[in-house]
N, C-alpha and C positions, 0 to 999 in steps of 0.2 A: 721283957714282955713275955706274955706266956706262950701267946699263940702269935709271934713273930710274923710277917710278911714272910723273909727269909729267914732262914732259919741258917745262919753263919755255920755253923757246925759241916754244916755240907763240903767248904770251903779246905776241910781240915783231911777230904777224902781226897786222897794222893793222885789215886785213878781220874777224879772227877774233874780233879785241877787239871791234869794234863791234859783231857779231851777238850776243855772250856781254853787251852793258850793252844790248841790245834784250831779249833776253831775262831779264833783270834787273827791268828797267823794268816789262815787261807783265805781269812774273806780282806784285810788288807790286801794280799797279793791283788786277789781278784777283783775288789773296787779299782786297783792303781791302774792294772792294765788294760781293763775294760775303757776305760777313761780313755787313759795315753794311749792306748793303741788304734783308737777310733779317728783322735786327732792324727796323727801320723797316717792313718790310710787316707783320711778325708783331706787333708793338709798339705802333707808332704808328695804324697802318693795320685793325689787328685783323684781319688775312687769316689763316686756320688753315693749316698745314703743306703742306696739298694747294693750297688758292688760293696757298699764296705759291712751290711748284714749279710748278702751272701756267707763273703769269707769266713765271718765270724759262726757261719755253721760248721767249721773244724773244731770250735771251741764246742758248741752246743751239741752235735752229735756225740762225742765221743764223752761226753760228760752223760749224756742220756743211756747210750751202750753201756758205760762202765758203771755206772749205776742199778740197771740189772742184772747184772752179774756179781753187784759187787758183795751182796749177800752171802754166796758159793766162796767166793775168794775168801770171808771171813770165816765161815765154817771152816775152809781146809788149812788157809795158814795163820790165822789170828789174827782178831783184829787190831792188836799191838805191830804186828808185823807190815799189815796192808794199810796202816799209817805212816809206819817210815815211808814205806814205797811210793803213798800218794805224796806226800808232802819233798820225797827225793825227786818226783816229777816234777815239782811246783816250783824246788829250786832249778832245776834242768829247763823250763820254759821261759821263766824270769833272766834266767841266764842267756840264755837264748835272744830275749830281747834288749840284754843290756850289752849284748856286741853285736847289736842288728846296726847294719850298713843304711846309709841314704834309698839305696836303688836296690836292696836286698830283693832275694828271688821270694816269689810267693809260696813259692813250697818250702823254703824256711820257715818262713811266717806262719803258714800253715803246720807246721809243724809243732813251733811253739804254743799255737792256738791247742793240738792235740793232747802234747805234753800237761798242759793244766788243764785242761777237759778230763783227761783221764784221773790225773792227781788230783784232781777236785773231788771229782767222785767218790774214787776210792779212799779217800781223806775223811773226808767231810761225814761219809752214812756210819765208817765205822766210829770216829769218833763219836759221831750221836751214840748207835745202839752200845757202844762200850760206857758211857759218861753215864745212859739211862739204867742200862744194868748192875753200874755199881753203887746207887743210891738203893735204899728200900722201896718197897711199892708205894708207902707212903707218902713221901716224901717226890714223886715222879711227877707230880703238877711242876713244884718248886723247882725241881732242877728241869723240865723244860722249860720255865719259864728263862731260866737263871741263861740257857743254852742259847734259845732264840736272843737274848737280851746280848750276850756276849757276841755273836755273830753280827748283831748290829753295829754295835761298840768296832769290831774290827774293821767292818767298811765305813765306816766315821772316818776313825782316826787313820786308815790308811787312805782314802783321800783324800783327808786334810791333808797329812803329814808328807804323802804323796807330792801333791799337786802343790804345796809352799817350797818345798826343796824343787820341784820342776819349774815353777816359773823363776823363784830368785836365780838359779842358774841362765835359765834362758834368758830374762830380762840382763843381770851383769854379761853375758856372752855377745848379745847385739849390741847394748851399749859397748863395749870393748873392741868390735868387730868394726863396728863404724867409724869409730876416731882413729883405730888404727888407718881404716881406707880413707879418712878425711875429711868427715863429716865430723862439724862442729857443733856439740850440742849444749844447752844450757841445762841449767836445773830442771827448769819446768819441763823441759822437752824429756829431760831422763825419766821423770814423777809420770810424765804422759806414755813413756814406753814400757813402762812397768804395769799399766792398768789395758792395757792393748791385747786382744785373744791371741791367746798361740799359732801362728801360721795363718790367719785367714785373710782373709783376701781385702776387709777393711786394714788389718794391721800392715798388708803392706804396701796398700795406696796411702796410708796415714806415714810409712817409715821413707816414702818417695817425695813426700813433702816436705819433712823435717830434712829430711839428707837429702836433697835436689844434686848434691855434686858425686853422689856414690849411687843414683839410682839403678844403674846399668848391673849392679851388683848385690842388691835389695833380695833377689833368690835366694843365692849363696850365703849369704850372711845369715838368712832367717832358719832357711833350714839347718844350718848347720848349727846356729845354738841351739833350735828345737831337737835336734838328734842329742846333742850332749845332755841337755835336761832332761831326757828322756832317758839316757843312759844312766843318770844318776839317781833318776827314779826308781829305777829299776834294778839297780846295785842295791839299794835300802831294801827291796822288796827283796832281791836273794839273800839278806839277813834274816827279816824276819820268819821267810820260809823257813832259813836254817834252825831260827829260835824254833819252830814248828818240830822239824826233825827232832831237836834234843826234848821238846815237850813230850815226844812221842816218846822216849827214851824212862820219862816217871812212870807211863803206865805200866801194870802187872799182869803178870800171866799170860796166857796165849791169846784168851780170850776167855770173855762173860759171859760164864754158862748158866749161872744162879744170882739172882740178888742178893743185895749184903742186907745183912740184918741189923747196919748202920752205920750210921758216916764214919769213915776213918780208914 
C-alpha cells in the first residue's frame, strides 16, 4: 500500500521497539496488581471499598510526584537510564507482593504500592518521550497511535494472563485443601468451585455448603489458596517486569535529543 495505516518500517527502529516491550511490560504488571491487590485488601484483609482506595493512594501519589519530576530525571541521567530504574522498581514491588504474608504489615504493602508508583512513572513518561523522539516528525501520529495501542494490549493480556494463572491455582489449591481436610466433592461440585469469586463472602457460604464437614475451616483453606494464586501471579509479573529491564537494555544513547530522520 502506499499510504499504509501503519507503516511497519517503524517496527524495524530498535529504540522504538524497546520503549513499545517497556510499555507492554508495565501496564501488565499494573493491570495484575491493581486487580489482585484490591481482592486481597477487600477479601482477605476485610478493608471496605473506601479503606482499600485509601491505601491505594501510596500507589497514586508517588506515581503523580514522580511523574513531575520525572522530566528533570531524564535530562540529567537519560532516559535509557531512568527506565532501567523504573522498571528495577516494578520488579522490587511485584516482588514485594509475591512474598507478601496472609496478615502482612500495611506499611509493606504500602510500600510496594510506592515502589510501582514511582517505577511507573519514571518508566512509563521516559519510555513515551524516548519511543516519540526516535521516529520522524512525521511519522509521530503513527507511532502514538502504535504506543497508546501497545499499552492497551499490555493490560489485556496481563490480566487475562494474570487472572487465568490466579484462579487455576486457587481453584486446584481449595479443591486440594478440602479433600485433604475431608470434604468430599464431586465433579459438578469441583466445575462449581472453579466459577466461584475469589474470597468473597458468597464463595464461602457456597464452600460451607458443599463442605458442611470442614466448615469450621472454610477461612483457612480460602485464604490460603488466594494467597498462593496470588503469589503466582505475581512471580509471572516479576518476569515480565524483568522482560521490561532487558527491553530497556535495546535502547540507545543517553537520551533523545533530536529526531531521527527515519525508522531504523
Amino acid at each position: 500500500m502506499r499510504t499504509p495505516l501503519v507503516e511497519f518500517a517503524l517496527f524495524k527502529n530498535r529504540t522504538f521497539m524497546g520503549t513499545l516491550l517497556v510499555h507492554f511490560s508495565w501496564n501488565w504488571v499494573w493491570s495484575v496488581f491493581m486487580f489482585l491487590l484490591t481482592l486481597y485488601l477487600q477479601h482477605v484483609r476485610h478493608l471496605s471499598p473506601v479503606q482499600t482506595g485509601v491505601l491505594y493512594l501510596a500507589f497514586a501519589l508517588p506515581f503523580v510526584l514522580a511523574s513531575s519530576v520525572a522530566g528533570k530525571v531524564g535530562a540529567r541521567l537519560g532516559e535509557r537510564i531512568q527506565i532501567l530504574g523504573g522498571m528495577a522498581l516494578a520488579v522490587l514491588g511485584s516482588l514485594i507482593f509475591a512474598l507478601l504474608r496472609e496478615q502482612a504489615s500495611y506499611a509493606l504493602i504500602t510500600l510496594g504500592f510506592a515502589a510501582l508508583g514511582v517505577g511507573g512513572a519514571l518508566s512509563y513518561n521516559a519510555a513515551t518521550s524516548l519511543g516519540m523522539a526516535s521516529v520522524p516528525d512525521a511519522k509521530s501520529g503513527e507511532a502514538s497511535g502504535i504506543q497508546n495501542t501497545v499499552l492497551q494490549l499490555g493490560a489485556v493480556f496481563g490480566l487475562a494472563g494474570g487472572s487465568a494463572l490466579f484462579k487455576a491455582i486457587e481453584s486446584q489449591r481449595v479443591i486440594t485443601s478440602l479433600e485433604r481436610a475431608g470434604a468430599r466433592l464431586s465433579q459438578s461440585d469441583r466445575s462449581e468451585l472453579a466459577g466461584l469469586l475469589s474470597g468473597s463472602d458468597t464463595a464461602r457460604q457456597r464452600l460451607q455448603t458443599l463442605a458442611p464437614a470442614v466448615a469450621s475451616q472454610i477461612e483457612r483453606i480460602v485464604n490460603g489458596a488466594f494467597m498462593d494464586a496470588l503469589h503466582a501471579a505475581m512471580a509471572l509479573s516479576i518476569g515480565v517486569a524483568a522482560a521490561g529491564v532487558a527491553a530497556a537494555l535495546l535502547l540507545r544513547g543517553k537520551t533523545a535529543t533530536a529526531k531521527a530522520t527515519k525508522p531504523g
